[in-house]
DSSP file (Angstrom, degrees, kcal/mol; ACC not computed):
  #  RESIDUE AA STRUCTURE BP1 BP2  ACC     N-H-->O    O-->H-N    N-H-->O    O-->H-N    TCO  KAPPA ALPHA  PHI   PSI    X-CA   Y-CA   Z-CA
    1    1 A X              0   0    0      0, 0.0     2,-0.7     0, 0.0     0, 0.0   0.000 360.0 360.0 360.0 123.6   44.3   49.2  151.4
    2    2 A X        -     0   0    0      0, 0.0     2,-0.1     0, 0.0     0, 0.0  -0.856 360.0-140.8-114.4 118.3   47.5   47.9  152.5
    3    3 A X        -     0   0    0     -2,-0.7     2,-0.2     1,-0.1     3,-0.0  -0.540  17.9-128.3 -73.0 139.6   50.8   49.5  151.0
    4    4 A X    >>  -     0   0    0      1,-0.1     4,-1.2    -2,-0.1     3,-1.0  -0.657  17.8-129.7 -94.5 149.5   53.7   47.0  150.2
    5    5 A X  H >> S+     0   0    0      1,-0.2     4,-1.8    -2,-0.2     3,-0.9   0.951 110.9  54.8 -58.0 -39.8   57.0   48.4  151.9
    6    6 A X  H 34 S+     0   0    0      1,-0.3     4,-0.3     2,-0.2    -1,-0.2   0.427 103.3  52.2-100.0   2.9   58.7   47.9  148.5
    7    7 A X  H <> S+     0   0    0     -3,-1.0     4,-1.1     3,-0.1    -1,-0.3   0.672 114.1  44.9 -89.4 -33.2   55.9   50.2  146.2
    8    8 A X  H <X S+     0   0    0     -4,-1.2     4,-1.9    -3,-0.9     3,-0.2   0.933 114.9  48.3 -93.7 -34.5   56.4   53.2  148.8
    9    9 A X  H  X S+     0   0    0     -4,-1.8     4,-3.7     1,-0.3    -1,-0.2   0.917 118.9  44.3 -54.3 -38.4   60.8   52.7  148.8
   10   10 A X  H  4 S+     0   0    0     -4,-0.3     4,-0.3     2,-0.3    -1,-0.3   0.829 109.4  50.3 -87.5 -31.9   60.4   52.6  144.9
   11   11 A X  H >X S+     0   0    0     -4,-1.1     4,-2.2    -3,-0.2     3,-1.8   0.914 109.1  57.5 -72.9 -57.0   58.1   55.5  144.5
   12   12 A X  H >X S+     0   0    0     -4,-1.9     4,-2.5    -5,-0.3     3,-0.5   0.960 103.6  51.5 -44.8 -51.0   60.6   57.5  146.7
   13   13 A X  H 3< S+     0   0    0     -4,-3.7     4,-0.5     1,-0.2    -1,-0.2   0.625 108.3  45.4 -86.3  11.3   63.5   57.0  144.5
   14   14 A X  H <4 S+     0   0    0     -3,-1.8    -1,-0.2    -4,-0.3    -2,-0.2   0.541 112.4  51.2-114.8  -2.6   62.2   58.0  141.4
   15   15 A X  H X< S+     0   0    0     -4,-2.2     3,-0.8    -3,-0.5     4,-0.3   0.769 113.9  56.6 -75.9 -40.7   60.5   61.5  143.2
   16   16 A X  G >< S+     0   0    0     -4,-2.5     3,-0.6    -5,-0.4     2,-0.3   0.975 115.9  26.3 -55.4 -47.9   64.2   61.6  144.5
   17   17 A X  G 3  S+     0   0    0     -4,-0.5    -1,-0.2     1,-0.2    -2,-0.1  -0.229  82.1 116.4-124.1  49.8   66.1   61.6  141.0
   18   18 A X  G <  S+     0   0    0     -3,-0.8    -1,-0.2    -2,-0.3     2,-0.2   0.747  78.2  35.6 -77.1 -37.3   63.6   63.1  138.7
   19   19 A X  S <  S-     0   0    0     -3,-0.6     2,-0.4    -4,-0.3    -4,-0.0  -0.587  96.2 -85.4-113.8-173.7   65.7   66.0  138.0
   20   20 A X        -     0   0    0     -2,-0.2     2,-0.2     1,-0.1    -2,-0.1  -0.685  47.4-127.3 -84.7 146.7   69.6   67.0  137.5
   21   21 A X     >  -     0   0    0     -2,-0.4     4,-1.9     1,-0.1     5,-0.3  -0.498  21.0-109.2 -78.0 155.6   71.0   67.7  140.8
   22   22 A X  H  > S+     0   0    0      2,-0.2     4,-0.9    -2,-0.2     3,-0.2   0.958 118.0  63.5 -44.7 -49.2   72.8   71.3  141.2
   23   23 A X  H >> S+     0   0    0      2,-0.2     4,-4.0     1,-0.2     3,-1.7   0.953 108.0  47.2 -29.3 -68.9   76.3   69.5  141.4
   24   24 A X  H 3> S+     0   0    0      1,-0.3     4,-0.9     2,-0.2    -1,-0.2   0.771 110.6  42.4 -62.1 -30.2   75.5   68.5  138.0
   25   25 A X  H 3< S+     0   0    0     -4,-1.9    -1,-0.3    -3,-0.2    -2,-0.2   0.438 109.7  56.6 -70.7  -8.7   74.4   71.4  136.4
   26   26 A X  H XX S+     0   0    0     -3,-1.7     4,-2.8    -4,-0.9     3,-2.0   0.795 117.3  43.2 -98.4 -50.1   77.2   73.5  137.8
   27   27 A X  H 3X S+     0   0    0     -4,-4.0     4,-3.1     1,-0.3    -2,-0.2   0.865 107.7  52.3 -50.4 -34.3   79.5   70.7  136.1
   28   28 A X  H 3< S+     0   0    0     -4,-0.9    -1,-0.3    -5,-0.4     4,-0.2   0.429 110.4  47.5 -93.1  -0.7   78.0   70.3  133.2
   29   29 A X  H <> S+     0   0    0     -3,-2.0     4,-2.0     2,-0.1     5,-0.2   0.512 113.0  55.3 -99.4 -27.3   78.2   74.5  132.5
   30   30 A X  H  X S+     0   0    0     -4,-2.8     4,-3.1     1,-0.3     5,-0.3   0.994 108.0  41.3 -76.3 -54.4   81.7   74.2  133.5
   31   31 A X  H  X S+     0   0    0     -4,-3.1     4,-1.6    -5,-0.3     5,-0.3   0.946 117.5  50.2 -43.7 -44.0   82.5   71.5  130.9
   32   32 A X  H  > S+     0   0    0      1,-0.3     4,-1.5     2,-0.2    -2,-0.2   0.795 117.7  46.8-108.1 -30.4   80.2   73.6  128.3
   33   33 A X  H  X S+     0   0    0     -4,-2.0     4,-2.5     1,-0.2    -1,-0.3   0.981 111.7  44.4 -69.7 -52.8   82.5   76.6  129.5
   34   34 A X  H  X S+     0   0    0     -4,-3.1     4,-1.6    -5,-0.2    -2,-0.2   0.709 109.8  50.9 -70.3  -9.5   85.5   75.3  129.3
   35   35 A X  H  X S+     0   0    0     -4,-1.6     4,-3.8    -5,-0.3     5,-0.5   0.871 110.2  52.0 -92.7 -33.9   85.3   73.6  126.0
   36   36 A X  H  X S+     0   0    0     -4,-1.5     4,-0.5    -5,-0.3    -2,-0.2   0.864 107.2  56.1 -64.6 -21.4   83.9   77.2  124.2
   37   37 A X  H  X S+     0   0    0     -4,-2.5     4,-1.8     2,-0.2    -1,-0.2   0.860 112.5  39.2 -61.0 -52.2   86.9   78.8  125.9
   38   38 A X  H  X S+     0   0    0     -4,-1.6     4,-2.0    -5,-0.2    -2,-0.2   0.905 118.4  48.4 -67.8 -35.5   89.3   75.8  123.8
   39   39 A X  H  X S+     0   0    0     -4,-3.8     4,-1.1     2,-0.2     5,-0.3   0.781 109.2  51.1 -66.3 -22.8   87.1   76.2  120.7
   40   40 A X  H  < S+     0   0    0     -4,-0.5    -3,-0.2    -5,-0.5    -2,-0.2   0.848 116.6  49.3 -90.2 -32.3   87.3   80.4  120.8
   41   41 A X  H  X S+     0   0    0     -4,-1.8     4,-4.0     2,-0.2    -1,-0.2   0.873 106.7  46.1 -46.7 -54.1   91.3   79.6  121.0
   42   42 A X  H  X S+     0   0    0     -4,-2.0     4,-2.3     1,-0.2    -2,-0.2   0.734 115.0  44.7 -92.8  -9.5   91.8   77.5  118.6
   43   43 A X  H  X S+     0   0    0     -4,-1.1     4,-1.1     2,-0.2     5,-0.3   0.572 114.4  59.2 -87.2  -9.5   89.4   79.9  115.6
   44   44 A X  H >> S+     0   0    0     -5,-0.3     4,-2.5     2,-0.1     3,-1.0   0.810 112.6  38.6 -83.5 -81.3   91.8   82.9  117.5
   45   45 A X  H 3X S+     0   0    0     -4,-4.0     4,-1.6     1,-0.2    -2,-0.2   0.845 113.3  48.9 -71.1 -41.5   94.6   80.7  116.2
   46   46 A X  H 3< S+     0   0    0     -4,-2.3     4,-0.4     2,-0.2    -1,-0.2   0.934 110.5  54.9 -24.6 -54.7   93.3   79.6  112.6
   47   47 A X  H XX S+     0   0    0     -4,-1.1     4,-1.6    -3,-1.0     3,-0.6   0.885 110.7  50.3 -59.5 -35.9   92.4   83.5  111.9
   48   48 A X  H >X S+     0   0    0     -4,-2.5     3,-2.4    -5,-0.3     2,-1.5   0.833 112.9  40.4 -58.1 -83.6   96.1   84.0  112.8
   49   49 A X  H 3< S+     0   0    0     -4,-1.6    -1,-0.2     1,-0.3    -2,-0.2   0.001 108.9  60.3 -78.3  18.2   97.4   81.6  110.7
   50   50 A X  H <> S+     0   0    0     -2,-1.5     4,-3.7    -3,-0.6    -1,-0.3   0.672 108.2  45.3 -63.4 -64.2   94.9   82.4  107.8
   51   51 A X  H <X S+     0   0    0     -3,-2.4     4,-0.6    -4,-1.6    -2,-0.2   0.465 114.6  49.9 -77.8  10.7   96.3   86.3  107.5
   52   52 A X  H  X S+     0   0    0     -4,-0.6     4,-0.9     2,-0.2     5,-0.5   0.431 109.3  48.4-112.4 -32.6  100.1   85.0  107.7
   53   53 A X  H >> S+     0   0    0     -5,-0.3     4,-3.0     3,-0.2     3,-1.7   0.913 116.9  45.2 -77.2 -49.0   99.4   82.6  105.1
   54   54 A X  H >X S+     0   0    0     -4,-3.7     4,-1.2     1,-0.3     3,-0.5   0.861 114.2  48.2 -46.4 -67.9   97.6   85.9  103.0
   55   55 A X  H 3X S+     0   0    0     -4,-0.6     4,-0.7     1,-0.3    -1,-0.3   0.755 110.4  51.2 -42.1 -36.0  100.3   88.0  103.8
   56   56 A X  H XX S+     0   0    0     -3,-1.7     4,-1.6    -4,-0.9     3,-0.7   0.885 113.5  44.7 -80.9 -44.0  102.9   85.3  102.6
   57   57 A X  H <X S+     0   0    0     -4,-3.0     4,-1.0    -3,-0.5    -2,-0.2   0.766 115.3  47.5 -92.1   2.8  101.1   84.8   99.3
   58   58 A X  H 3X S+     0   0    0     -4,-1.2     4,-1.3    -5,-0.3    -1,-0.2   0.476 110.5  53.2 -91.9   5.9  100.8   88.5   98.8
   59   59 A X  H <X S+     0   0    0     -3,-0.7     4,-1.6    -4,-0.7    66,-0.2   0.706 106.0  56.7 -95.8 -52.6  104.3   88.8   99.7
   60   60 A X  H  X S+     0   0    0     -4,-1.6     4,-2.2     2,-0.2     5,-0.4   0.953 108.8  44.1 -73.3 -55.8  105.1   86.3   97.1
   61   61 A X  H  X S+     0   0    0     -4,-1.0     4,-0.9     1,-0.3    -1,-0.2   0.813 100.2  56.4 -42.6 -55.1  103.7   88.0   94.6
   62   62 A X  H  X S+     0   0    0     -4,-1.3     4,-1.1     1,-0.2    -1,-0.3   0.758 107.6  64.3 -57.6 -31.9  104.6   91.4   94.8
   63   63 A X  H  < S+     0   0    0     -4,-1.6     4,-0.4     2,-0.2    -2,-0.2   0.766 107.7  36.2 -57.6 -29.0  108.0   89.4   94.6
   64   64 A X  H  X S+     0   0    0     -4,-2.2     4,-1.4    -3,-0.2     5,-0.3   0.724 113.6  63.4 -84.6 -22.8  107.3   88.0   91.0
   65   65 A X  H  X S+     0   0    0     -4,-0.9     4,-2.4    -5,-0.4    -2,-0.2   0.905 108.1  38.2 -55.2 -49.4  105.7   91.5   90.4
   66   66 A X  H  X S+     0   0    0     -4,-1.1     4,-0.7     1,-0.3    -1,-0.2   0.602 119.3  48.9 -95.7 -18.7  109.1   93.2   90.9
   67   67 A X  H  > S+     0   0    0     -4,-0.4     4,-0.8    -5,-0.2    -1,-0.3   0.655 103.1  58.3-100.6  -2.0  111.0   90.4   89.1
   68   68 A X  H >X S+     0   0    0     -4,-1.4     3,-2.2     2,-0.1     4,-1.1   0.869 113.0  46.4 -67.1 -64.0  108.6   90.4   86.1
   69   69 A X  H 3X>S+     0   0    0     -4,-2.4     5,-3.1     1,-0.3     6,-1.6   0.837 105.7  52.5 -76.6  -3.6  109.7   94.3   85.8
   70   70 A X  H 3<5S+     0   0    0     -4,-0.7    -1,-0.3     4,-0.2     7,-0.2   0.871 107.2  52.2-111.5  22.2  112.8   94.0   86.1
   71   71 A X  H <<5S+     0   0    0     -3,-2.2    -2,-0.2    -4,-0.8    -3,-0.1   0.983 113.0  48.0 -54.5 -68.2  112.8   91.4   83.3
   72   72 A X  H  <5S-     0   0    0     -4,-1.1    -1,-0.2     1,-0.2    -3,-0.1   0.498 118.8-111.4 -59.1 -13.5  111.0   93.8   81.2
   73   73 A X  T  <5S+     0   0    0     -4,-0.9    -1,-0.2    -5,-0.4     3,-0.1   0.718  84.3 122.6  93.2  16.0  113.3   96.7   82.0
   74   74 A X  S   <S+     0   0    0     -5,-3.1     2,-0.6    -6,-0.3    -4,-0.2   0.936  83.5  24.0 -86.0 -53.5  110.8   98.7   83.9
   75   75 A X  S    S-     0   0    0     -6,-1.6    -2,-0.3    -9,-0.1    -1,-0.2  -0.835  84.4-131.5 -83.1 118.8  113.6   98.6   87.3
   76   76 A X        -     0   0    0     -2,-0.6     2,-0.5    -3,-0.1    -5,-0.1  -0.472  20.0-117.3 -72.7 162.2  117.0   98.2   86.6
   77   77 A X        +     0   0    0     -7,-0.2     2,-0.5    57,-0.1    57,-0.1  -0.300  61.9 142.0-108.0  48.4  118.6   95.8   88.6
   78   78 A X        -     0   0    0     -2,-0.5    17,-0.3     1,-0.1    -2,-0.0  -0.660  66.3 -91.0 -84.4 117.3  120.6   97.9   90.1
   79   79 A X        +     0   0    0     -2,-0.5     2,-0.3    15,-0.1    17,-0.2  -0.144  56.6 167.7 -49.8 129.1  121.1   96.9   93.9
   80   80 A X  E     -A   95   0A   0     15,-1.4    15,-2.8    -3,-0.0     2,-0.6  -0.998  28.4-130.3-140.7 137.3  118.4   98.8   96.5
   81   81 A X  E    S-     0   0A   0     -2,-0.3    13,-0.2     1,-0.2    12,-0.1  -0.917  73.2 -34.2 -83.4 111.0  117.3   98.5  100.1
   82   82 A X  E    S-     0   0A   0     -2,-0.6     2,-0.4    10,-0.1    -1,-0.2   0.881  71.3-172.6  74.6  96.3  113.9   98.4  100.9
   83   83 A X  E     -A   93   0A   0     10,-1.3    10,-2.5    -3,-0.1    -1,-0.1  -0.970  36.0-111.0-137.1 128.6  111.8  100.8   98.2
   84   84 A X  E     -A   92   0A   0     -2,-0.4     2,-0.4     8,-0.2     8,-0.2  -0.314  39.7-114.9 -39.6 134.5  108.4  101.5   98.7
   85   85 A X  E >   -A   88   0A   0      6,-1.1     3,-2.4     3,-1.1    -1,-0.1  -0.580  23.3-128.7 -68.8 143.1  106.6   99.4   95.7
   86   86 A X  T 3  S+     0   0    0     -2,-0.4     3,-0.5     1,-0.2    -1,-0.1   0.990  99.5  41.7 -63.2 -46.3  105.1  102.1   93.6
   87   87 A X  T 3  S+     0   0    0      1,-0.3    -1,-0.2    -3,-0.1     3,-0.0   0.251 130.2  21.2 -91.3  33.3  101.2  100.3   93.5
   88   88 A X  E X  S-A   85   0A   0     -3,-2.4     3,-1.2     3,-0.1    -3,-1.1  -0.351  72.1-178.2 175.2  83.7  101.0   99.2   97.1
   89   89 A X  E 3  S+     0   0A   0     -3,-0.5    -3,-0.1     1,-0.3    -2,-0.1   0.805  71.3  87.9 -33.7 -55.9  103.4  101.0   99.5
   90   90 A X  E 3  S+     0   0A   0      1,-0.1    25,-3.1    -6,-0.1     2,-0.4   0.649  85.9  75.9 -55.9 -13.2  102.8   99.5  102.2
   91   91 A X  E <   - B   0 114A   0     -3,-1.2    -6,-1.1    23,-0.3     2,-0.3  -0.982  61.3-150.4 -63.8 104.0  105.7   96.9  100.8
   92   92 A X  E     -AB  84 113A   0     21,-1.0    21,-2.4    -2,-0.4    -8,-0.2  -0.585  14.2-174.3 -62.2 105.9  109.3   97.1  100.7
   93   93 A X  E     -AB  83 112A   0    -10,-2.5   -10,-1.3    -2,-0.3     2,-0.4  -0.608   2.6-169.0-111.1 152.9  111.4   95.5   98.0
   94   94 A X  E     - B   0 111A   0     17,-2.7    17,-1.1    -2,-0.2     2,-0.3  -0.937  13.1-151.8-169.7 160.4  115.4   95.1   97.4
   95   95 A X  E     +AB  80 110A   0    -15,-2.8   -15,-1.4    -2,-0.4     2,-0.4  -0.872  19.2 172.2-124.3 136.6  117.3   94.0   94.7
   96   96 A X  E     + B   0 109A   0     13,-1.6    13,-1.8    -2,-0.3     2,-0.2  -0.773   8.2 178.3-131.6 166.6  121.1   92.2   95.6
   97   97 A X        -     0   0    0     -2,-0.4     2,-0.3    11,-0.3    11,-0.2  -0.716   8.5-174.9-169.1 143.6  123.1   90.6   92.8
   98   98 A X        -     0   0    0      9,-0.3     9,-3.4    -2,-0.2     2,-0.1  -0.823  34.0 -91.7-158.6 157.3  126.4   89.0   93.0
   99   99 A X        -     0   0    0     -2,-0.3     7,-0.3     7,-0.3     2,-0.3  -0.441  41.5-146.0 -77.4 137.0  128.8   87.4   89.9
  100  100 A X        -     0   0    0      2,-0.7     5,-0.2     5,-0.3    -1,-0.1  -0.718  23.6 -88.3-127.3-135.1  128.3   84.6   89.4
  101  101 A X  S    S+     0   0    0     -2,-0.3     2,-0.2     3,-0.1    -2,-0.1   0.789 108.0  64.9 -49.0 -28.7  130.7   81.6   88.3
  102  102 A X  S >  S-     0   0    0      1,-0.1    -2,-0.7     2,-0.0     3,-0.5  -0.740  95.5-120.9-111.9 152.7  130.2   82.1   84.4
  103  103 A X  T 3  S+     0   0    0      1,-0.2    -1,-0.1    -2,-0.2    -2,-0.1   0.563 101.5  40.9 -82.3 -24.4  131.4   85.2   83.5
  104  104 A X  T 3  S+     0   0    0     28,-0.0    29,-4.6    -5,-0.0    -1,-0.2   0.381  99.9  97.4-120.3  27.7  128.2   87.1   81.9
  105  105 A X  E <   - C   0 132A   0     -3,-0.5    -5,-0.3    27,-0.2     2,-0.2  -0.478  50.9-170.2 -93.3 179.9  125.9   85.9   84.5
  106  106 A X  E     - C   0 131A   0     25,-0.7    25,-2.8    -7,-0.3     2,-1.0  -0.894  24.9-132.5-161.7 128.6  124.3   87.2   88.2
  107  107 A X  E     - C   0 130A   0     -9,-3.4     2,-0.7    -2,-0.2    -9,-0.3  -0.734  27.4-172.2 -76.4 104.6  122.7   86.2   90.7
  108  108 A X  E     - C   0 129A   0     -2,-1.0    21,-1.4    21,-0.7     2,-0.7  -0.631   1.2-165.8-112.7 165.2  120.3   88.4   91.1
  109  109 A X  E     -BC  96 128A   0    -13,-1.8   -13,-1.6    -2,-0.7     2,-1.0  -0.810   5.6-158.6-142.2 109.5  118.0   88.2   94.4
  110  110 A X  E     -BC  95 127A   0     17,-1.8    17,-0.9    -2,-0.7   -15,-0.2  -0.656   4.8-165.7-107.1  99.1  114.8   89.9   95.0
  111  111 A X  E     -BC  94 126A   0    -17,-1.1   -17,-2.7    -2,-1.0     2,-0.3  -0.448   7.1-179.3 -58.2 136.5  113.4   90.6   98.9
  112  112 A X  E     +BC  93 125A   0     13,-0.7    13,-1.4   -19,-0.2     2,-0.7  -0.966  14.3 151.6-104.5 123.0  109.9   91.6   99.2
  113  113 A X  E     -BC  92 124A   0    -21,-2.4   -21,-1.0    11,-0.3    11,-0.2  -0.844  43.1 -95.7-133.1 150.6  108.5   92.2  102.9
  114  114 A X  E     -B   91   0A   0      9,-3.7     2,-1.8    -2,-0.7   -23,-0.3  -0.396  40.9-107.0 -67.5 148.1  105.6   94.6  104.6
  115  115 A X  S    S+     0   0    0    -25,-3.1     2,-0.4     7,-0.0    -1,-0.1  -0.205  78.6 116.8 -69.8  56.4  106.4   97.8  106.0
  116  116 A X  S    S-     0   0    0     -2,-1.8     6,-0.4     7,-0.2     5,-0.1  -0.894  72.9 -84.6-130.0 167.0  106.1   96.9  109.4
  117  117 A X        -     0   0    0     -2,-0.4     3,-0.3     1,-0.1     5,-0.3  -0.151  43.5-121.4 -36.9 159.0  109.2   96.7  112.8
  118  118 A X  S >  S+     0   0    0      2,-0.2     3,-3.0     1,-0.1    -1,-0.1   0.821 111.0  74.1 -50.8 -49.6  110.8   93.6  112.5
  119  119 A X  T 3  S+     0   0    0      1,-0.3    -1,-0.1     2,-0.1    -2,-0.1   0.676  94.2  57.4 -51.8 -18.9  109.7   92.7  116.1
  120  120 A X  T 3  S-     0   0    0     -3,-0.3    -1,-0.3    -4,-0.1    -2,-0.2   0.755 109.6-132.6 -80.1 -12.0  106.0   92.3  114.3
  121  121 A X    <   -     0   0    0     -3,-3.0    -3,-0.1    -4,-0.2    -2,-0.1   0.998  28.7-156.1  53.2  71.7  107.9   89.5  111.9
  122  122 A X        -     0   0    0     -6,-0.4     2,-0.2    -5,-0.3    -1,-0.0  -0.099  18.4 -79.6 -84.4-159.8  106.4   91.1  109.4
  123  123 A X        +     0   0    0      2,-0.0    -9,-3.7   -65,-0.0     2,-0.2  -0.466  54.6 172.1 -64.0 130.3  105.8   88.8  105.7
  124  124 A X  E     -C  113   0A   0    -11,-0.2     2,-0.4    -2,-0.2   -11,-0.3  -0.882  16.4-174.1-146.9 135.3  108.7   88.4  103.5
  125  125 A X  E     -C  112   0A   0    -13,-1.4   -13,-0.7    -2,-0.2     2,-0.5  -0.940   6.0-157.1-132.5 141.2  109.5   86.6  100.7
  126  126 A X  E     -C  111   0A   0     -2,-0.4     2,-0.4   -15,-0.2   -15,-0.2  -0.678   5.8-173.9-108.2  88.7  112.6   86.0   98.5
  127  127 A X  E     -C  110   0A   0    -17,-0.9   -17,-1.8    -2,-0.5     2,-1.2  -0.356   5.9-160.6-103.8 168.8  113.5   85.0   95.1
  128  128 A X  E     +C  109   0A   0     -2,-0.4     2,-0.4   -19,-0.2   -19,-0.2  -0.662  14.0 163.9-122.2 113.2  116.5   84.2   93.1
  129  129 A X  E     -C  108   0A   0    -21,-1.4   -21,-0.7    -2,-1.2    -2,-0.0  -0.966  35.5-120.7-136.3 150.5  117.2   84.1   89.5
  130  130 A X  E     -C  107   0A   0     -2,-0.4     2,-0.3   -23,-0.2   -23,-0.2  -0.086  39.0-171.4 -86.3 148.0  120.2   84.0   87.3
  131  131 A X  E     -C  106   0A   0    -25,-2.8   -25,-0.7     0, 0.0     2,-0.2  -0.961  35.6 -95.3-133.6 151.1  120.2   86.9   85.0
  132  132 A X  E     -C  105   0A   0     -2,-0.3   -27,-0.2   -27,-0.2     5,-0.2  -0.381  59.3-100.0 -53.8 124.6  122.2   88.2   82.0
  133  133 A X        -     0   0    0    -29,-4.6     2,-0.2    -2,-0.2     4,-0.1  -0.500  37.6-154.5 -45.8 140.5  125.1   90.7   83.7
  134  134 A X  S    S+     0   0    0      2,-0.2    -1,-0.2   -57,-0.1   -57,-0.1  -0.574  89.7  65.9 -97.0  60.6  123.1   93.9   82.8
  135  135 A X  S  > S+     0   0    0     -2,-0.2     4,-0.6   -31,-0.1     3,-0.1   0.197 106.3  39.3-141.1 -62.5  126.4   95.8   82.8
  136  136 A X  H  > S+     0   0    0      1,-0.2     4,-1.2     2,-0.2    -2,-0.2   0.541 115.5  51.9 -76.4  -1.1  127.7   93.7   79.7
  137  137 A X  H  4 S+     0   0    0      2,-0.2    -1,-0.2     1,-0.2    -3,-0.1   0.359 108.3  53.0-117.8   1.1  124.2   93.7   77.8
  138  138 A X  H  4 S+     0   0    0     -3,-0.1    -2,-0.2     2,-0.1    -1,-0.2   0.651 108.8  46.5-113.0   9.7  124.2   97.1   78.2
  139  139 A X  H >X S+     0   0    0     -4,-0.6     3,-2.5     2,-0.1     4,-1.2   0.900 114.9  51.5 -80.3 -60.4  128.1   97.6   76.6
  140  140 A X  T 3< S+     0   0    0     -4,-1.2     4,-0.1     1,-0.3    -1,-0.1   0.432 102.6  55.6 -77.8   9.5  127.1   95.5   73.9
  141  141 A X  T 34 S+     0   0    0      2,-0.2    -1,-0.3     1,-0.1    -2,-0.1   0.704 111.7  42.8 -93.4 -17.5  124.1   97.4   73.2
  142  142 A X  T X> S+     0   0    0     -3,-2.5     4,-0.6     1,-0.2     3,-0.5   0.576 107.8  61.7-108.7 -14.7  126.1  100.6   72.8
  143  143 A X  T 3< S+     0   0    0     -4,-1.2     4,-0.4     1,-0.3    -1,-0.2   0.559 111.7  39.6 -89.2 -17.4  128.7   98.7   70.7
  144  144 A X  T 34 S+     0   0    0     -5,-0.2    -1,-0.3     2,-0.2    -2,-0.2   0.101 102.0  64.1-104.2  34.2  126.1   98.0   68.3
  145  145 A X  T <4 S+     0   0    0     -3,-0.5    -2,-0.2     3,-0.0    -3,-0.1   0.207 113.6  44.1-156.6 -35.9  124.3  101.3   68.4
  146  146 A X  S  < S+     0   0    0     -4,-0.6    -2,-0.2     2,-0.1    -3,-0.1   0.675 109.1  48.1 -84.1 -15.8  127.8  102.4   66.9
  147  147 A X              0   0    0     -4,-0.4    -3,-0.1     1,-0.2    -1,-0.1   0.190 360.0 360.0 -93.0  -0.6  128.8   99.8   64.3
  148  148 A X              0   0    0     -5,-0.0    -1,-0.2     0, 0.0    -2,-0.1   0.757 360.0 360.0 -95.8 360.0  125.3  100.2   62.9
């Protein structure tokens, strides 16, 4: 039996490259490394920037929370820094108000933020709505409380 040169060349290069070489397996864990390292980054930064948006819409809330009461007359709207909220502590409210152009309005402006340093940046949120002066609604309350 006589072997053709070009059956034993051809048998030889497919015993050669039957498998991955090491080069290629040590690359091909290094790609598979490096990319779970960029994927484990970028869910590390999503999870942040899930709990800042939670914190921002609970921030926002307790901020309508504290201006619902003091529509209702539960707070007076008396200017404060930074007050514990009575049903969740861990948050810090303040009330500003300032005249404004019409004579029995206010601006009144209510901060809510977490109790934490500043240097954490913690959640805050602010809103502003014009109010009856509670100064004058409460002289005319007392002025009818006497004519009656």
């Amino acid at each position: 039996m006589i072997r053709s040169p070009h059956h034993s060349t051809a048998s030889r290069r497919r015993l050669q490259r039957e498998g991955f070489s090491l080069l290629e397996v040590i690359l091909a864990m290094a790609i598979l490394f490096f990319s779970l390292a960029a994927i484990g980054q970028l869910l590390d930064l999503g999870i942040r920037g899930a709990q800042g948006t939670r914190e921002q819409t609970q921030a926002q809330l307790w901020c309508e929370a504290v201006m619902s009461e003091i529509k209702a007359g539960i707070i007076t709207p008396d200017p404060v820094g930074e007050m514990p909220i009575e049903a969740n502590p861990e948050w810090l409210y303040s009330i500003e108000w300032e005249t404004a152009d019409q004579t029995d309005i206010v601006v009144l402006r209510v901060t809510v933020r977490r109790d934490l340093p500043l240097e954490q940046r913690p959640a805050s949120f602010t809103l502003i709505q014009w109010i009856r002066d509670p100064n004058l609604a409460a002289t005319e309350e007392t002025d009818e409380t006497v004519v009656e």
